[in-house]
N, C-alpha and C positions, 0 to 999 in steps of 0.2 A: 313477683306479681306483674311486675312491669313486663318482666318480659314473657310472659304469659297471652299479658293483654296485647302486645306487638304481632306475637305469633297470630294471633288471633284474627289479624285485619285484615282485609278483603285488600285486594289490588286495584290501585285505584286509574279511571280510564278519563282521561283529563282532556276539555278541548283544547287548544291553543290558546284562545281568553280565559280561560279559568285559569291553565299555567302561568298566565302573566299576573292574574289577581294572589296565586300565591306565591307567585317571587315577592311584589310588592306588599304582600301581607308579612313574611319573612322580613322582610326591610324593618317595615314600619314596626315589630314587637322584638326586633333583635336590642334593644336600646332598651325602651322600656314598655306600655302600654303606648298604643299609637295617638299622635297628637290631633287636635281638631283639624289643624293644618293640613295633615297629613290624609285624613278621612277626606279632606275638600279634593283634594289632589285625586286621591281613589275614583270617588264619585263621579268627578270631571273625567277622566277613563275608561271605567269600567262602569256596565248599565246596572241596575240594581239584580236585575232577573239574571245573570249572569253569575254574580255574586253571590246570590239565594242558590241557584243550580250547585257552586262548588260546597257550599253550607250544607245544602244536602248531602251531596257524597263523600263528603266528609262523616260524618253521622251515620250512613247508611255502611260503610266501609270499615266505621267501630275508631276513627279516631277521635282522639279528644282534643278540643279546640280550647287554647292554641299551643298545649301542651307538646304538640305532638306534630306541629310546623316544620320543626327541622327535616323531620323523618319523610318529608315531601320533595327534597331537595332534586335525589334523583329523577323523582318523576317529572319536573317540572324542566328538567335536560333534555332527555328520551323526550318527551311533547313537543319542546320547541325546536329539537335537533330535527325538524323535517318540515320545518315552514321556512318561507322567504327570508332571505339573512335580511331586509326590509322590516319583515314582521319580530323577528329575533333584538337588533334594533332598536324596534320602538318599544318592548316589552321592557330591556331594561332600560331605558330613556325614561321610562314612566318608574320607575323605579329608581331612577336616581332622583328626577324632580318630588316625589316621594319623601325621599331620605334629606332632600334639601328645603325641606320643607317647613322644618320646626329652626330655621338660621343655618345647622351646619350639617354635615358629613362627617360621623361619626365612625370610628375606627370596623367597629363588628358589620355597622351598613355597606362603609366600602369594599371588606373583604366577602359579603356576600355578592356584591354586586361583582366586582373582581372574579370570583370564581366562577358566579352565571355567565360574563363572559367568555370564560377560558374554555368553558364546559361547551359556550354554543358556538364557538370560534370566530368572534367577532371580537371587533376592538372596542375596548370601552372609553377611549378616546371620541371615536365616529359616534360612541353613544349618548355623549357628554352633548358633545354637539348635536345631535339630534335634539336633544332635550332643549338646548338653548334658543334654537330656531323657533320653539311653541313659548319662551320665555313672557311675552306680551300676552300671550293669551291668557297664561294661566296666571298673569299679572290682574288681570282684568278680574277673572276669579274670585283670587284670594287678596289684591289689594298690598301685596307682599314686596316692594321693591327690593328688598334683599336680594331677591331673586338676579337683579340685574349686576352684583355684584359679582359673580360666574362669570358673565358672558366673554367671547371669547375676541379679544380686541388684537388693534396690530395688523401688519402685514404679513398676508400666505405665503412662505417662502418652501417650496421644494427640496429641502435639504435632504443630503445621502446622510450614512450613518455617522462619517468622519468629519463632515463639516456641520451634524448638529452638534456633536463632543464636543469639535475647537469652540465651538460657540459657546454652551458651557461654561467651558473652562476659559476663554476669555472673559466672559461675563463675571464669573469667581473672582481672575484678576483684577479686574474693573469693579468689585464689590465693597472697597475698602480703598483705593485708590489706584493710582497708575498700576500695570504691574511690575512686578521687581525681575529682575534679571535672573532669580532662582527661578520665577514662577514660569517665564517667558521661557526658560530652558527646559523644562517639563513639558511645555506644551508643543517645542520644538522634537523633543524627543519620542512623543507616541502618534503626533498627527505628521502627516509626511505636507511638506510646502505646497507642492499643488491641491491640495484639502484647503488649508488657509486662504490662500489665493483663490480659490474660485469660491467659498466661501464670502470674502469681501467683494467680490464681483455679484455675486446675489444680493446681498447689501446693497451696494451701488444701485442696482436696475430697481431694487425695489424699496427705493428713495429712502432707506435707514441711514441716520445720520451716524456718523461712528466716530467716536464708541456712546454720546448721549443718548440714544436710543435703540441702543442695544436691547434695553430689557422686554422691547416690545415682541424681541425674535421669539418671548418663552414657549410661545404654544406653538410656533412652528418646530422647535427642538423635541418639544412633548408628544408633538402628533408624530415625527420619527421617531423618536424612543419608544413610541408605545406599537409600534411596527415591528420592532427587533425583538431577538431571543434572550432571556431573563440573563443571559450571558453577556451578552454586548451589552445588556441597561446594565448591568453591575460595572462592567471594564470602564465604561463613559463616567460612570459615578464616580469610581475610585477614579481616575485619572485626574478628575475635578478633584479631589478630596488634595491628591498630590500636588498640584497644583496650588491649591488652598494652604498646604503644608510644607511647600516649598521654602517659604522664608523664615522658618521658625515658629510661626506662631499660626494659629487660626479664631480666626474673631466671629463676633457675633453672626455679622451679617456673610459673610463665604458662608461658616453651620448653617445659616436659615435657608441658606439658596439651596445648600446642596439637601437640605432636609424636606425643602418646598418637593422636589422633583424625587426623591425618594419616596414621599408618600401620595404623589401622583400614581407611582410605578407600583405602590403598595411593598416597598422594598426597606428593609429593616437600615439606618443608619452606622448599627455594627455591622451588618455585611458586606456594610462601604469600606470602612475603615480597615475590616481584614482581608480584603479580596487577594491585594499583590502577596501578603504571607501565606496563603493555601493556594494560588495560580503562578507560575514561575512564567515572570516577564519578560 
């Protein structure tokens, strides 16, 4: 019957604002029924007569709401695949602050968000921060300080691929205390010295103290990692992990770091740990 009634639905011809109301509509019922919060957030976006318009053609095209969400995913790529990566963007910006909107970001929200952006070739990094820059506004809104808890703090650093990794993984060693001569030897063997060296030269210029405030480098690590191919985010991870594994043991705080930036990357915690046994190093 299901697939009866599938066969049955008209194709649907979607504006660009309608595509963005039903990515965020897909956000907000992937979890459970959408929260007040979350409706505030909509409304503050997206105009009422816009939202009436995709109501209709939903109905009129024989879907059934919100049964039938998912099966919108495609079209809501194909739409946005042909507007300003500007407009691209802001769609999931509005989509994350959405999904951040009942306290957290929930696993099925970010992997839909994740694949909106893979689909419209945009980073979900730059869309994170899009969303942040409206963080007051929509504070004003909903009255949510939570919200401030995201924002994206620290110093912009420029880092290449090799000098976010050592960073990483110095940060891993410095997670637990000094690091130890295994770990120091790890880190010596996959970053090559001028990596390190002009890495602490970014440091220096951009008045991080080293190593006490190292952890403020995260989001400039994050915003390179989320520039690279799901190949290079695994190698950086594992190399962290060895690093973290270097001395014997691995404690709470090394797993939370390297868990923090695993689920930045939307990257499973075993694909960390197995990467070097299926990649010959």
């Amino acid at each position: 019957m299901v697939i009866y009634r599938r066969a049955c639905m008209k194709k649907l011809d979607l504006t660009p604002v309608e595509a963005g109301i039903a990515l965020s509509t897909l956000v907000a019922f992937s979890d459970d029924n959408p929260s007040e919060e979350e409706g505030v957030i909509m409304r503050k976006y997206y105009r009422s007569a816009d939202a009436d318009s995709f109501q209709k053609k939903l109905e009129e095209a024989g879907y059934s709401y919100p049964s039938d969400l998912k099966t919108l995913f495609p079209v809501v790529i194909d739409t946005l695949k042909s507007v300003p990566v500007d407009f691209r963007l802001r769609t999931i910006a509005v989509g994350y602050l959405l999904a951040r909107a009942d306290g957290n970001v929930d696993q099925n929200e970010m992997q839909i968000l994740s694949k909106a952006a893979a689909g419209l070739e945009v980073s979900l990094y730059d869309a994170k921060v899009f969303a942040e820059e409206r963080l007051k506004e929509i504070d004003e809104v909903t009255g949510y300080e939570d919200y401030r808890a995201a924002s994206f703090s620290g110093p912009v650093l420029e880092l290449t691929l090799e000098e976010a990794g050592a960073a990483l993984s110095i940060l891993v060693g410095f997670s637990d205390d000094d690091p130890s001569d295994a770990e120091a030897a790890v880190m010596r063997e996959y970053f090559p010295a001028e990596s390190i060296t002009s890495l602490f030269e970014k440091l220096k210029a951009a008045g991080v103290e080293y190593p006490d405030s190292l952890p403020e480098t995260k989001e400039s690590i994050k915003k390179t990692f989320s520039m690279a191919s799901r190949d290079d985010q695994l190698r950086m991870l594992a190399i962290a992990w060895k690093v973290a594994a270097a001395d014997g043991t691995i404690d709470e705080l090394e797993t939370g770091l390297i868990k923090e930036f695993c689920e930045e990357l939307v990257i499973g915690l075993a694909e960390v740990k197995d990467y070097f046994k299926a990649v010959p190093e």
